[in-house]
C-alpha positions in Angstrom: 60.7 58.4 17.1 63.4 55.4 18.1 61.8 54.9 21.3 58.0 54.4 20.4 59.4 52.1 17.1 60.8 50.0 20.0 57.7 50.4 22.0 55.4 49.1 18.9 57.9 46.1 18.5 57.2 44.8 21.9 53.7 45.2 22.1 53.8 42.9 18.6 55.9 40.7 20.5 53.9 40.7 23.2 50.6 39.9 21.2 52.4 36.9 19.0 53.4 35.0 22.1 49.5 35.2 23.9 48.6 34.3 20.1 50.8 31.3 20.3 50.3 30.1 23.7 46.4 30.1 23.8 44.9 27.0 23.2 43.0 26.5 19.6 38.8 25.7 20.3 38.3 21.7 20.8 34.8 20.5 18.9 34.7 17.4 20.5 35.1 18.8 23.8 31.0 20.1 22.9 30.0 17.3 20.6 28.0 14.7 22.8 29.5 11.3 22.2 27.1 9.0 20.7 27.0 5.8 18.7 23.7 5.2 16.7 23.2 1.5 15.4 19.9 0.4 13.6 18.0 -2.7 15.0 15.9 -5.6 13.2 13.4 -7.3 14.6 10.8 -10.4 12.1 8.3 -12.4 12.9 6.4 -14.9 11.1 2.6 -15.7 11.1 -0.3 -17.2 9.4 -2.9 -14.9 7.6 -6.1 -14.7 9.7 -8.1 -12.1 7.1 -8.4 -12.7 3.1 -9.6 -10.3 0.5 -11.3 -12.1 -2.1 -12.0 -9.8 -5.4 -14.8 -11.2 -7.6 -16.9 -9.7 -10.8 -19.5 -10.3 -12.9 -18.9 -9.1 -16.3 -22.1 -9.0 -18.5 -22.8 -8.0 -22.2 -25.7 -6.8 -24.2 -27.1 -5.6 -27.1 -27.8 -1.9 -25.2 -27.0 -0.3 -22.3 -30.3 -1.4 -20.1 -29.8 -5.1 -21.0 -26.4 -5.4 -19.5 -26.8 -3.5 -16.7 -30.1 -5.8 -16.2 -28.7 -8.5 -16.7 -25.4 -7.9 -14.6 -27.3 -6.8 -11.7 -29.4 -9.8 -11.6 -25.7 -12.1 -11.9 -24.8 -9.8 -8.9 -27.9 -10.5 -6.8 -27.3 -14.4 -7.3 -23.4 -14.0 -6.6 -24.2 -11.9 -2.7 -26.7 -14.6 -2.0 -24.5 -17.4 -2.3 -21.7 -15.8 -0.3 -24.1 -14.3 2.3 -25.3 -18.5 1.9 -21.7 -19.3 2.5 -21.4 -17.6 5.9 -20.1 -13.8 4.6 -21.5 -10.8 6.9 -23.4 -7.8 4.6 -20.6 -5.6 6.3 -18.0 -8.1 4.7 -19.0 -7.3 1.0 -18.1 -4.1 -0.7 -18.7 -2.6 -4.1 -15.1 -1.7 -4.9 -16.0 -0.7 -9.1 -18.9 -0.3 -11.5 -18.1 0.2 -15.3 -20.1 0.2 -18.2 -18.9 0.8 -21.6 -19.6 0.5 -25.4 -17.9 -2.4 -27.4 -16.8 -1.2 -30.9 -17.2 -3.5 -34.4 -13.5 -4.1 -35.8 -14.7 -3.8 -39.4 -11.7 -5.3 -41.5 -12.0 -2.8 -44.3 -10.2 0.2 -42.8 -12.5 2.8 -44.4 -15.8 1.6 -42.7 -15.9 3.8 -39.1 -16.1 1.1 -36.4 -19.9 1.3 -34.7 -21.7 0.6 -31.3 -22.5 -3.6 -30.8 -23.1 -3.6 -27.3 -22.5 -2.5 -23.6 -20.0 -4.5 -21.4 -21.3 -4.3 -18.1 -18.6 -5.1 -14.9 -19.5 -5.0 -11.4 -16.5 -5.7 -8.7 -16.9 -6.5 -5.0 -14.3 -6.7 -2.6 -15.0 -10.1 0.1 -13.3 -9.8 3.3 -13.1 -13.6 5.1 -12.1 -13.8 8.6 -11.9 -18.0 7.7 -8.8 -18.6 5.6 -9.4 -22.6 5.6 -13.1 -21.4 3.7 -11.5 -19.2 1.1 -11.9 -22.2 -1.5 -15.5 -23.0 -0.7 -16.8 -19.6 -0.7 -14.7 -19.0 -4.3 -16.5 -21.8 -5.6 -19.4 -20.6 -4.5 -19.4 -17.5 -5.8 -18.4 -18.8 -9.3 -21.2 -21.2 -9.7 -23.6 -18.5 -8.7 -22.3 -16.0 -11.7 -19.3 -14.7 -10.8 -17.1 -14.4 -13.9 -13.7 -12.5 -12.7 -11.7 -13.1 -9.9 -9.8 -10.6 -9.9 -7.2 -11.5 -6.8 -6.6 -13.0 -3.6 -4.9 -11.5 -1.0 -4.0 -12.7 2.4 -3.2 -10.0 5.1 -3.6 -9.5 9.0 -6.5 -8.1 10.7 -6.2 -4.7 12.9 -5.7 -6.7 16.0 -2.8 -9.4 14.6 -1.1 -6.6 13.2 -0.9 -4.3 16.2 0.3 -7.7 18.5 2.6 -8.4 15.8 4.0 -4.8 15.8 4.4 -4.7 19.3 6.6 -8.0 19.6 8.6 -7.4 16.9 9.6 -4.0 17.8 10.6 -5.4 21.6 13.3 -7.8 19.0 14.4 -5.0 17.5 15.0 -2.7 20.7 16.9 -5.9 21.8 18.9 -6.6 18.6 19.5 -2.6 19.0 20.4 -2.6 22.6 22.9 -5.8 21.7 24.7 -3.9 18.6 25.3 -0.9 21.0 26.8 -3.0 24.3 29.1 -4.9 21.6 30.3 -1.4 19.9 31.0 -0.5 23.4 33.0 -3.1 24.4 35.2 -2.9 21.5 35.9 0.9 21.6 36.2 0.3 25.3 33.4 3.0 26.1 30.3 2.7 28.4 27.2 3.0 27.5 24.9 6.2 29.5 21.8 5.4 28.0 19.0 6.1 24.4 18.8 9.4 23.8 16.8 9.1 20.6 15.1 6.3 19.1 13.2 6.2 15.7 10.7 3.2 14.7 9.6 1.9 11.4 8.0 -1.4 10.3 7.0 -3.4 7.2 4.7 -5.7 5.8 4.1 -7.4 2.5 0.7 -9.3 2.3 0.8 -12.2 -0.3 -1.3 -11.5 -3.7 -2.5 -13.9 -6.3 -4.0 -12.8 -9.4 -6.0 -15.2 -12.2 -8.8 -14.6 -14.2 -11.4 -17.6 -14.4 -14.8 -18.1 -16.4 -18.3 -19.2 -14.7 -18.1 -22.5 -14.3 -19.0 -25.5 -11.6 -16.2 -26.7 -10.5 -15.8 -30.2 -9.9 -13.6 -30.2 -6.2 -13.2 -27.3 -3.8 -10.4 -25.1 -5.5 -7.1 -25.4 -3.2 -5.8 -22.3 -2.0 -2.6 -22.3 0.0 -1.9 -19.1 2.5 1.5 -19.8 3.6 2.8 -17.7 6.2 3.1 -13.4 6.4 6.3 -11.7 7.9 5.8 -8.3 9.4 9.9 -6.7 10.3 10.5 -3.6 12.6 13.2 -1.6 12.2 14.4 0.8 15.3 17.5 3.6 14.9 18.2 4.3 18.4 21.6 6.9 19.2 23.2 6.0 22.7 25.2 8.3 24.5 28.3 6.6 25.8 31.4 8.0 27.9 
């Protein structure tokens, strides 16, 4: 009995100290090493497209005569901008609503009744001419247009994948940059990307107003100013 009680101490002995001289797991030993930084890249450019939204807003006394008449406005309003230069391909129907306009009787116990049709028509103008946007919005307004509806300056397909492209390449660079001066402080090195995530924004430049059918006396001034387009790159380098 005395000696395997001294037995079983020493084997507890025995398994303490290898428990106790083992070395505990190290996480960052497997853990790659990384530092992941986010880069910018802007650019700024004129606007080389313009979406131009116009309507004709008609009433009548039914249904038929404001639709009549608003297609006829309609008709006059596609001929002066196809007159001004504007490609079939370059004018879209974008809405078409037609809908009953209500008496507002002031005695509260008469139900209000039918006293006419509104009729609205909206197209959507694409110009590849910024400098023409005025001409071809007075144009449109003297021929029947009764809404515009907005103006927005964008990019075309083309401008906007150049525009991508080049300022992505400043945002690899202002990436690259971050990482080599991270380095240089922790006193690491750099081994190289081993991930690298892209993203990009744009905000095109919108102006709303509402205006009546009427000749105007100069060409309206419209000013595009300039359009930014910014890429944004997270790239994770490994360093050692």
């Amino acid at each position: 009995m005395f000696y395997l009680a001294a037995l079983a101490i020493v084997a507890i002995v025995l398994v303490s100290s290898v428990a106790i001289t083992r070395p505990p797991p190290s996480i960052s030993s497997s853990s790659p090493k990384t530092i992941q930084v986010t880069g910018t890249g802007t650019l700024s450019a004129p606007p080389d497209e313009v979406l131009l939204e116009l309507a004709v807003e008609t009433r009548g006394s039914t249904a038929a005569a404001a639709t009549t008449e608003n297609a006829a406005a309609m008709t006059n309003v596609i001929n002066a901008l196809l007159s001004a230069g504007i490609s079939n391909e370059s004018i879209q129907t974008t809405s078409y609503t037609l809908n009953p306009v209500y008496s507002n009787p002031v005695n509260q116990s008469v139900a209000p009744s039918i006293i006419g049709y509104d009729a609205v028509n909206s197209i959507q103008v694409t110009i590849s001419n910024v400098g023409s946007v005025g001409r071809v919005l007075d144009q449109a307004v003297s021929a029947g247009a009764n809404q515009v509806q907005g103006i927005t300056f964008t990019l075309s397909n083309t401008a906007m994948a150049t525009l991508q492209e080049e300022a992505l390449q400043l945002a690899l660079q202002d990436a690259d940059s971050q990482a080599k001066a991270t380095a240089a402080t922790l006193g690491v090195t750099i081994v190289g990307p081993i991930s690298i995530t892209p993203g990009y924004t744009f905000q095109p430049v919108n102006y709303n107003r509402f205006t009546t059918a009427s000749v105007p006396e100069a060409t309206t001034p419209v000013q595009p100013g300039t359009l930014q387009i910014t890429a944004t790159v997270q790239v994770t380098y490994r360093f050692s």
